[in-house]
C-alpha positions in Angstrom: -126.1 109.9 -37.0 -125.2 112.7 -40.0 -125.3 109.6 -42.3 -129.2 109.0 -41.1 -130.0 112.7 -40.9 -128.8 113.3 -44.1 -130.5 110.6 -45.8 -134.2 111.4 -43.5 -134.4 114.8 -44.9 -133.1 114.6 -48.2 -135.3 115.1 -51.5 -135.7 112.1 -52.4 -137.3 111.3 -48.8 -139.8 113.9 -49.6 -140.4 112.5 -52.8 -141.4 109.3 -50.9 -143.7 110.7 -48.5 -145.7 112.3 -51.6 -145.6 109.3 -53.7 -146.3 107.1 -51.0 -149.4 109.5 -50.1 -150.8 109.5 -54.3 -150.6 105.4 -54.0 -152.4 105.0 -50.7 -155.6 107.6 -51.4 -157.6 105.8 -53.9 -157.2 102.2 -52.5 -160.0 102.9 -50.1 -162.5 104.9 -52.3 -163.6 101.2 -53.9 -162.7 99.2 -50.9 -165.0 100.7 -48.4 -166.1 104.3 -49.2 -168.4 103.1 -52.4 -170.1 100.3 -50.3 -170.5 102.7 -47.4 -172.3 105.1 -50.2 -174.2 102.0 -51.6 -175.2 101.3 -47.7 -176.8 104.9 -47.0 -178.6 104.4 -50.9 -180.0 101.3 -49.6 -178.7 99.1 -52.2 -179.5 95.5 -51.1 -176.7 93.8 -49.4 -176.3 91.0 -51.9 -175.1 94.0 -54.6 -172.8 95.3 -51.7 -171.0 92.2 -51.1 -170.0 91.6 -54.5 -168.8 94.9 -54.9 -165.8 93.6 -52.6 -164.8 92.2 -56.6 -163.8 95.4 -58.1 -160.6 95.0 -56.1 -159.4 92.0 -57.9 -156.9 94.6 -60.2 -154.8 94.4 -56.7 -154.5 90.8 -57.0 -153.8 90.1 -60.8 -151.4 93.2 -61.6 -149.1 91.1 -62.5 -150.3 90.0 -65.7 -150.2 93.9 -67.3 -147.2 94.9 -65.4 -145.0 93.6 -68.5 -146.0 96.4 -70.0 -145.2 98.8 -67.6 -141.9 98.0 -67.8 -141.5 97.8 -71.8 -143.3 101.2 -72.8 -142.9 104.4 -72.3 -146.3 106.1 -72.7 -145.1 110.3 -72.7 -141.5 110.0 -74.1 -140.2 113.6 -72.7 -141.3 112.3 -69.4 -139.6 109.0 -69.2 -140.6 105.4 -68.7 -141.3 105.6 -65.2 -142.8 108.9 -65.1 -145.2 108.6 -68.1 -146.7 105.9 -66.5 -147.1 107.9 -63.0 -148.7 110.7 -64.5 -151.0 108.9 -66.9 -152.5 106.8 -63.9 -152.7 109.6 -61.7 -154.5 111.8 -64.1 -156.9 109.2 -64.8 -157.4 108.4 -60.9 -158.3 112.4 -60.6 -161.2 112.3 -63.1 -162.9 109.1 -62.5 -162.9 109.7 -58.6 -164.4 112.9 -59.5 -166.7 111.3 -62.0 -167.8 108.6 -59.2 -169.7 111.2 -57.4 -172.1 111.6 -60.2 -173.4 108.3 -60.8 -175.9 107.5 -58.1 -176.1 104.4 -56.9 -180.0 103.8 -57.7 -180.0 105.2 -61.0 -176.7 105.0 -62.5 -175.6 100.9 -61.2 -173.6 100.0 -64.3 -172.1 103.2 -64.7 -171.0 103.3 -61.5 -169.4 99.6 -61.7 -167.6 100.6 -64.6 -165.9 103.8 -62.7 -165.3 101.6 -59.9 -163.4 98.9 -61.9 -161.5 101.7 -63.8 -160.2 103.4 -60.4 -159.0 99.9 -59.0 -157.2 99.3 -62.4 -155.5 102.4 -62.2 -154.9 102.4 -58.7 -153.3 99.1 -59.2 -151.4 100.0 -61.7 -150.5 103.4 -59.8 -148.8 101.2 -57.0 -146.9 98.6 -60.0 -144.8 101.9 -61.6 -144.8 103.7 -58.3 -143.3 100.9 -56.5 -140.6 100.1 -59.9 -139.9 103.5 -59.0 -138.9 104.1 -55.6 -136.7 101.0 -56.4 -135.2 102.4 -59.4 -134.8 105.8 -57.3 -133.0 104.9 -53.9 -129.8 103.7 -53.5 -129.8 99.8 -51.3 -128.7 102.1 -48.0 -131.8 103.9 -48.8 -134.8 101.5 -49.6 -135.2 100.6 -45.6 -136.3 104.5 -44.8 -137.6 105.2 -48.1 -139.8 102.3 -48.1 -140.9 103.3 -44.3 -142.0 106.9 -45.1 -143.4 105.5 -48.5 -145.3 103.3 -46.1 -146.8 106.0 -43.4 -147.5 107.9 -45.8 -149.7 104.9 -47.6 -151.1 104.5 -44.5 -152.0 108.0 -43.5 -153.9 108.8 -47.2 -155.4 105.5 -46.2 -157.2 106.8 -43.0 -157.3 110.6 -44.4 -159.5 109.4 -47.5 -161.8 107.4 -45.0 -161.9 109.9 -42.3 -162.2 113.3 -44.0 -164.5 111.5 -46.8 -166.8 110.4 -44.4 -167.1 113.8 -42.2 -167.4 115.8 -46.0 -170.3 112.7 -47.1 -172.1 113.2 -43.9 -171.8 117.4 -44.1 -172.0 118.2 -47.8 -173.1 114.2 -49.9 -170.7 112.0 -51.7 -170.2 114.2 -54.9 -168.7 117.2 -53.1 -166.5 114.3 -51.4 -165.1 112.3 -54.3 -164.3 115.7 -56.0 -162.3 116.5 -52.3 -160.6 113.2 -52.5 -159.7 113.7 -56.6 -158.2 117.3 -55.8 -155.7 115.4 -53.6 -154.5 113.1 -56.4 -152.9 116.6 -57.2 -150.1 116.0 -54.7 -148.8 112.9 -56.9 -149.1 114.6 -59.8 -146.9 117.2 -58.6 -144.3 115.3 -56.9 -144.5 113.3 -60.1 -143.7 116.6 -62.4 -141.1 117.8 -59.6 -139.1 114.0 -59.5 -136.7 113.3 -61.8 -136.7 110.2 -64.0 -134.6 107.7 -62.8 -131.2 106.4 -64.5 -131.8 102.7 -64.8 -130.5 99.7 -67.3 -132.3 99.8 -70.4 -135.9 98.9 -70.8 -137.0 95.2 -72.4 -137.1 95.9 -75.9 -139.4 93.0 -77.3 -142.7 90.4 -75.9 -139.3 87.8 -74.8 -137.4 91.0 -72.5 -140.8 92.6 -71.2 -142.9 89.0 -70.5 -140.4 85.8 -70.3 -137.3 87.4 -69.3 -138.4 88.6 -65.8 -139.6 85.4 -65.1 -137.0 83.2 -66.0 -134.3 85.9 -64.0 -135.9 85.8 -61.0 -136.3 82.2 -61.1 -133.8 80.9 -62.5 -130.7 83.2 -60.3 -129.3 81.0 -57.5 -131.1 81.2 -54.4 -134.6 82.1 -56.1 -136.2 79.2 -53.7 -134.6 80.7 -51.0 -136.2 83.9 -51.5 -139.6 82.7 -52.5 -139.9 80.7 -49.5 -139.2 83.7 -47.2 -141.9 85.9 -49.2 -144.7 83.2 -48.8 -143.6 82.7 -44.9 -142.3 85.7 -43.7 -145.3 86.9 -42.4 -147.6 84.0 -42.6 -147.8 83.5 -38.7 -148.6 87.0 -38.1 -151.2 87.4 -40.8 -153.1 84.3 -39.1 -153.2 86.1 -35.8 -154.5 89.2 -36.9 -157.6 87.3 -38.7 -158.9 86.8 -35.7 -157.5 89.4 -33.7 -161.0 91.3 -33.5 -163.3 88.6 -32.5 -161.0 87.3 -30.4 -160.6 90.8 -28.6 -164.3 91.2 -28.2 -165.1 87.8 -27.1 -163.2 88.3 -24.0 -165.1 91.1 -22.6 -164.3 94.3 -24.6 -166.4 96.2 -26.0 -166.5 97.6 -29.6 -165.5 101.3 -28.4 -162.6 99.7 -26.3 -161.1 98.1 -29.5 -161.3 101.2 -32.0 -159.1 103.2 -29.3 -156.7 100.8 -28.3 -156.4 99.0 -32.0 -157.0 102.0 -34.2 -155.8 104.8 -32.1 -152.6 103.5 -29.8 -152.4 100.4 -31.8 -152.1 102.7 -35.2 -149.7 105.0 -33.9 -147.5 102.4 -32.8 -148.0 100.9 -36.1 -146.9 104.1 -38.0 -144.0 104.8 -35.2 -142.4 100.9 -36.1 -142.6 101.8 -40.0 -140.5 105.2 -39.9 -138.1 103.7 -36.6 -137.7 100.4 -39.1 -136.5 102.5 -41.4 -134.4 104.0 -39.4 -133.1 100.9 -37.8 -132.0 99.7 -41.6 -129.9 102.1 -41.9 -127.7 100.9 -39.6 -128.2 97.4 -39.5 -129.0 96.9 -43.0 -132.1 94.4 -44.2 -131.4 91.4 -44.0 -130.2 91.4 -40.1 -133.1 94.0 -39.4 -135.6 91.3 -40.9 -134.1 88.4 -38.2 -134.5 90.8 -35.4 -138.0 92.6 -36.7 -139.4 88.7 -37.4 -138.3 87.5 -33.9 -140.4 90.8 -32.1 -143.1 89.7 -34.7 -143.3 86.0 -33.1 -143.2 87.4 -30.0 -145.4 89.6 -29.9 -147.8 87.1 -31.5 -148.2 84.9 -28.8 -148.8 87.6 -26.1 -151.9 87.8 -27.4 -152.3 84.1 -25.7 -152.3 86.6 -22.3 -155.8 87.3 -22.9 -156.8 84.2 -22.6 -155.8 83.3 -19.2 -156.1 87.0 -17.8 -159.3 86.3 -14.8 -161.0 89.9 -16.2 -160.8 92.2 -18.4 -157.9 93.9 -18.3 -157.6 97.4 -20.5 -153.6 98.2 -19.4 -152.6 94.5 -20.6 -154.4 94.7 -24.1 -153.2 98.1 -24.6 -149.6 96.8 -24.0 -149.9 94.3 -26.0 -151.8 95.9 -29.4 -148.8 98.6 -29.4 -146.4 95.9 -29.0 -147.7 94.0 -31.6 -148.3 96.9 -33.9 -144.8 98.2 -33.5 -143.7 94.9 -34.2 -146.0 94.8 -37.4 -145.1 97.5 -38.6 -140.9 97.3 -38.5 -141.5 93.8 -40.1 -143.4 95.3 -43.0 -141.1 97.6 -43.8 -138.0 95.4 -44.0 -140.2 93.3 -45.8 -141.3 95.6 -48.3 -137.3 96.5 -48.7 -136.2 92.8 -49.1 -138.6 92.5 -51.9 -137.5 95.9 -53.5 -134.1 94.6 -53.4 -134.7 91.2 -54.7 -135.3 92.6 -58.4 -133.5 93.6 -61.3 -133.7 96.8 -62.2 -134.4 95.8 -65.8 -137.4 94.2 -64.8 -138.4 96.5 -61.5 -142.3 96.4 -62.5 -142.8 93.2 -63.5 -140.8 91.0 -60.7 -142.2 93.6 -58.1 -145.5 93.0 -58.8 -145.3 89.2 -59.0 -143.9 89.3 -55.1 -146.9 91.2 -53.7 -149.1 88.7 -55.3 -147.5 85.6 -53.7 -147.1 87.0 -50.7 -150.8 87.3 -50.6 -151.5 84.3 -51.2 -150.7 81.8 -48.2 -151.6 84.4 -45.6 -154.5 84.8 -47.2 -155.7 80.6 -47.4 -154.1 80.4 -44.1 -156.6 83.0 -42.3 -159.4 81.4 -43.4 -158.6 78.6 -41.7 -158.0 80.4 -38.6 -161.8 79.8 -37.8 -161.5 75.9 -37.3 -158.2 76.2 -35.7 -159.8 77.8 -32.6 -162.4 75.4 -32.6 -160.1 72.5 -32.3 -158.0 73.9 -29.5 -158.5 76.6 -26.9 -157.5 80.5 -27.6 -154.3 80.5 -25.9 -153.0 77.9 -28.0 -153.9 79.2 -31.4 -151.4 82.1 -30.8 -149.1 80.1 -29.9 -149.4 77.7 -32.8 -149.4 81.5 -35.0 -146.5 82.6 -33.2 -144.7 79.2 -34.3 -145.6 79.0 -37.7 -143.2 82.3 -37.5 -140.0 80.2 -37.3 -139.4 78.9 -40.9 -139.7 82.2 -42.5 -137.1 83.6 -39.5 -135.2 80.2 -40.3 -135.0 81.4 -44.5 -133.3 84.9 -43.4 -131.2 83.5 -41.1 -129.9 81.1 -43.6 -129.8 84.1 -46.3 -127.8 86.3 -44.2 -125.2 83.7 -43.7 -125.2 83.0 -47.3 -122.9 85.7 -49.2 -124.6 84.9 -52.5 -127.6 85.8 -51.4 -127.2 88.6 -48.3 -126.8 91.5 -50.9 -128.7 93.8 -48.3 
């Protein structure tokens, strides 16, 4: 227990939970504060839904994070930390800009800022999370990367929530200059962290472009690992496609789900991040990420309950969202840890980046098949099917664990 308290309130712990906070605020501003802006302008809703393309920086960050990892843009500050502070300037002023380019009058101007804040943003989160992996020690990544986590989370629902109450009270300018003030919080923790001691940075196009590529992919086991990264949570990303209409199709109303998903559901969520990261500590990651991925299957196919429950039942959902919430949110943050742990510190940026974007990717193809699944066979069965397509990512770890070439967690 000294070993866990000493690690939960040590400075580098902090440092996480303002980091994590600086990555998580501007993620929302183009996701769904600009098109709730564009909504009360009565911008058509054609224009709205294409808006959902500025966040295509999040997808591709890959492709510039290379660079991340070979230059050092501030030298006195370091590799790491020029970046952090670069992008979190730039995040401050262009969130503060958005506010005065109105929607009717200033379209293109708008666009522009809008692009700019997701490219920075995304490449906020590529050096932020070469960072907290260059930063923490292995014994440390599981908590680090849990309070890095809430504290995504929470700027997640603070920019939303407060930005909406200050829109509604005061207009969108006075709001995006509220939400760009608190970019300040990064920039400090930025100015406050040190740099971190790491192996030398790629010196040429080869080190920074081909070389993180070919390590990761050519170091035994590198199937292994990719296989658990694009399965991991592919059963529980299916489920939760669905998880609203499903919900509200059996008799719940809309008010019903936003307290039991959003508020229990959310606090359970937040709860299974930081007690994940707890739980690594002990355990380590790799036999955390067996137990956290058998809760996960579980607690998909309770959701099959539902189904067969004769009415409505507001105890049994509630047991179940925080069940599955918890569940959700341990697994993602012994998820987020494998990954960290999976890449060379030579190469943090780059090899980090590439895993977020494939693990995207079947979760994301597999939900939108969800639809048809529940048309060819009956609720109860589709999350049961979900919870099952659990088992060969669960199957991966187990076989990693086993394997002392590849367990380094």
């Amino acid at each position: 227990m000294s070993k866990m308290t000493s690690v939960l309130f040590s400075r580098k712990m902090l440092v996480m939970l303002f980091l994590g906070f600086s990555s998580g605020l501007p993620y929302l501003v183009t996701k769904d504060i600009i098109k709730a802006w564009l909504t009360d302008s009565n911008v058509d809703l054609a224009t709205i839904g294409l808006f959902s393309a500025v966040g295509l920086p999040y997808t591709y960050k890959f492709i510039w994070s290379p660079f991340v990892d070979r230059f050092s843009l501030i030298s006195f500050l370091g590799r790491r930390r020029s970046w952090m502070i670069v992008t979190q300037v730039c995040l401050l002023l262009l969130i503060a800009a958005l506010g005065f380019a109105n929607p009717n009058n200033h379209m293109t101007m708008l666009t522009v800022f809008a692009v700019s804040i997701a490219f920075f943003s995304a490449t906020q989160d590529i050096v932020l999370d070469a960072y907290r992996r260059d930063y923490l020690d292995d014994n440390e990544l599981g908590l680090g990367t849990g309070i890095w986590v809430n504290a995504y989370r929470g700027a997640n629902l603070l920019s939303v929530g407060l930005g909406f109450i200050i829109a509604d009270k005061l207009g969108y300018t006075v709001m995006f200059t509220v939400i760009a003030s608190m970019m300040g919080v990064g920039i400090i923790a930025t100015l406050m962290a040190p740099e971190p001691t790491t192996s030398s940075q790629p010196r040429n196009f080869k080190e920074a472009v081909i070389d993180p590529f070919s390590d990761f992919f050519t170091r035994k086991g590198a199937l292994w690992v990719l296989g658990f990264i694009l399965l991991y949570k592919l059963g529980d990303n299916m489920a939760s496609a669905m998880n609203v209409t499903y919900i509200l199709k059996h008799g719940y109303t809309k008010t019903e789900y936003f307290v039991i998903v959003k508020g229990l559901g959310m606090t359970a969520l937040f709860g299974g991040m930081f007690l994940g990261g707890m739980i690594m500590i002990k355990l380590g990651i790799i036999r955390s990420l067996v137990i956290f991925g058998v809760l996960q299957m579980i607690s998909t196919f309770c959701f099959a309950f539902i189904a067969y429950s004769p009415e409505k039942n507001l105890t049994l959902l509630s047991a179940i969202v925080v069940f599955e919430l918890l569940s959700t949110g341990l697994g993602q943050t012994a998820y987020a840890a494998f990954m960290a742990l999976q890449t060379n510190r030579k190469f943090t940026a780059t090899q980090y980046a590439l895993m977020t974007s494939l693990m995207a990717i079947p979760g994301t193809v597999a939900a939108a098949t969800t639809g048809y699944l529940v048309e060819w066979v009956d609720w109860g069965m589709f999350y049961l099917i979900c919870s099952l397509v659990a088992l060969p990512g669960i199957g991966i770890i187990w076989f990693i664990r086993n394997n002392k070439n590849l367990a380094s967690a």
